[in-house]
N, C-alpha and C positions, 0 to 999 in steps of 0.2 A: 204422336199423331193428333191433329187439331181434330174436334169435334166436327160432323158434320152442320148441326144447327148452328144458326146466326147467336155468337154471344159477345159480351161486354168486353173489349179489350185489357189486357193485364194491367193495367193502369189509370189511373184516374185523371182527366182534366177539372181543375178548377176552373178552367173558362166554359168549358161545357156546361158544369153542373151551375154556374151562375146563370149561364145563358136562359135556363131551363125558365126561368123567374123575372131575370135581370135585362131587359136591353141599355141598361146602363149600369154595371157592376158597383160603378163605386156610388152610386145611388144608398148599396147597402153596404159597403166598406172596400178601403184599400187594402190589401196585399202583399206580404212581401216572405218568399220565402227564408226561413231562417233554419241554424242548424239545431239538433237536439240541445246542444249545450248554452245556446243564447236563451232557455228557458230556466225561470226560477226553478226554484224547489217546489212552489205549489203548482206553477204550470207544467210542468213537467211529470207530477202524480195527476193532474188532469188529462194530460193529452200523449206522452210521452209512451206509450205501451201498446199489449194488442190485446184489450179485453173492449168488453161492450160498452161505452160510454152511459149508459145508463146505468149499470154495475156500479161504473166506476163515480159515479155525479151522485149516484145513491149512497154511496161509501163515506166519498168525502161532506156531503151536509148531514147525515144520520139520517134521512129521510127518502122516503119514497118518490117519484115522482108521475108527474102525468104528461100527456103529449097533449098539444095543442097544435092543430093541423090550421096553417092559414091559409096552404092554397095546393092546391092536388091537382093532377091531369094524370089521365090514362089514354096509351094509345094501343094498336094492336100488339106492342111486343114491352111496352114498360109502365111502370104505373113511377111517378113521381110527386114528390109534396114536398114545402116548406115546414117546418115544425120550429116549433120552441119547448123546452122540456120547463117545467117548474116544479117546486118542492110542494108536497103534500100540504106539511106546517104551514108554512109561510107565502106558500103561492109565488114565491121571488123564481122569477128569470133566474134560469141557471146555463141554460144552451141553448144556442139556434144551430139548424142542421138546417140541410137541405139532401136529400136521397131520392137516387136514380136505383128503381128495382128491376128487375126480367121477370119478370113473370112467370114464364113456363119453367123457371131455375126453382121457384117458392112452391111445396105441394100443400096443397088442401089439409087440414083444414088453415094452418096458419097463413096462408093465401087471404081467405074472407076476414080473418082478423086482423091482415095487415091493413085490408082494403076499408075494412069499418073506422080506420081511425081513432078507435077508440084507448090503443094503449102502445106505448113506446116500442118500438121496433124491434130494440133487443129484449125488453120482456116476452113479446112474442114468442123470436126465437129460442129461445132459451126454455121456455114452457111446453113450447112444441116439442121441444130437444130434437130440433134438426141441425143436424154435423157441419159443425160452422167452424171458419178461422176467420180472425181480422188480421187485415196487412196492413199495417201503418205506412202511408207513402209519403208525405209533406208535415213540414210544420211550418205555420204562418205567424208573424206577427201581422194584427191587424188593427186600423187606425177604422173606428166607426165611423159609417156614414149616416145621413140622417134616418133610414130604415132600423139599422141596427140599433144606433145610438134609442130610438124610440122605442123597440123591443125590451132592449136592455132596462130603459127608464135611467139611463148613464148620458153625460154630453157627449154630444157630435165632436169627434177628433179622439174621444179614448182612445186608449191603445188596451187589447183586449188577445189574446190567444186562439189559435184552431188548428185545425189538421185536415186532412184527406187520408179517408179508408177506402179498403176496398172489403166487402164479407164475402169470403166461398163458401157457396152453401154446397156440399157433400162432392168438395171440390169444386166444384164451377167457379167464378169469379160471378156473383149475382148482384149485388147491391156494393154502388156506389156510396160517399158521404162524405161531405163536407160537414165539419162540425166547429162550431164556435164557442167558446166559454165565458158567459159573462164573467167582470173581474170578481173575486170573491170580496165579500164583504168583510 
């Protein structure tokens, strides 16, 4: 039986969620879906699974990291931001994301924490210990565009890894994500 409230379709658009930012996508990169297996060994412990990309970007550099929000909107039913994730030590680019939330799917208090900005998304979650799954839907190869490449501090035309999640939060389908991995150093 579908829910009666308005919620997130079982799937995620990449054109969607660029849109959110983007009226010109490859402004901040091309696209191209690829299968699990056209990922190395390290991309593929980056991006390849369904755990929290914070988790996992904390794993792989031995370091903590922080969110850097560069552009947010809220409207009545989603709150939305651009982020870049970097390492405690090193401050080095490690992720750009972009996440589409529902709002009325996130409760209190991790709600005002998500919305302060102040700490990575799935830290949040995961602190709050609200009943979450990640569904891994895509994997990208992706050629930076001058956004990214700039983010990154990498040349315009890398080729660099991403994916699309979707997180259910105590079931629902709540937050979207497009996530990107700088190349490792």
């Amino acid at each position: 039986m579908p829910h009666p409230h308005n919620h997130l379709p079982n799937n995620v658009s990449l054109d969607s969620l660029l849109a959110i930012f983007y009226a010109e996508p490859s402004q901040l990169a091309r696209f191209k879906k690829i299968a699990s297996g056209a990922l190395s060994d390290v991309y593929g412990q980056l991006l390849n699974h369904t755990s929290h990309m914070t988790v996992t970007v904390e794993s792989f550099y031995n370091d903590r990291v922080d969110v850097r929000v560069l552009r947010s909107q809220t409207n009545q039913d989603h709150y939305c931001r651009e982020i870049l994730l970097s390492t405690q030590g090193t401050g080095k680019v490690v992720q750009y994301g972009i996440v589409r939330l529902k709002l009325d799917l996130i409760t209190e208090p991790a709600r005002s924490e998500i919305l302060s900005e102040s700490k990575p998304l799935g830290r949040v979650l995961i602190e709050r210990e609200i009943l979450r799954e990640v569904q891994l839907f895509d994997l990208y190869e992706v050629d930076c565009g001058p956004k990214l490449a700039e983010f990154f501090c990498i040349t315009k035309g890398t080729r660099c890894y991403g994916r699309t999640a979707l997180i259910h939060c105590a079931g629902e389908p709540a937050i979207e994500l497009l996530e990107i991995v700088a190349p490792p150093s």
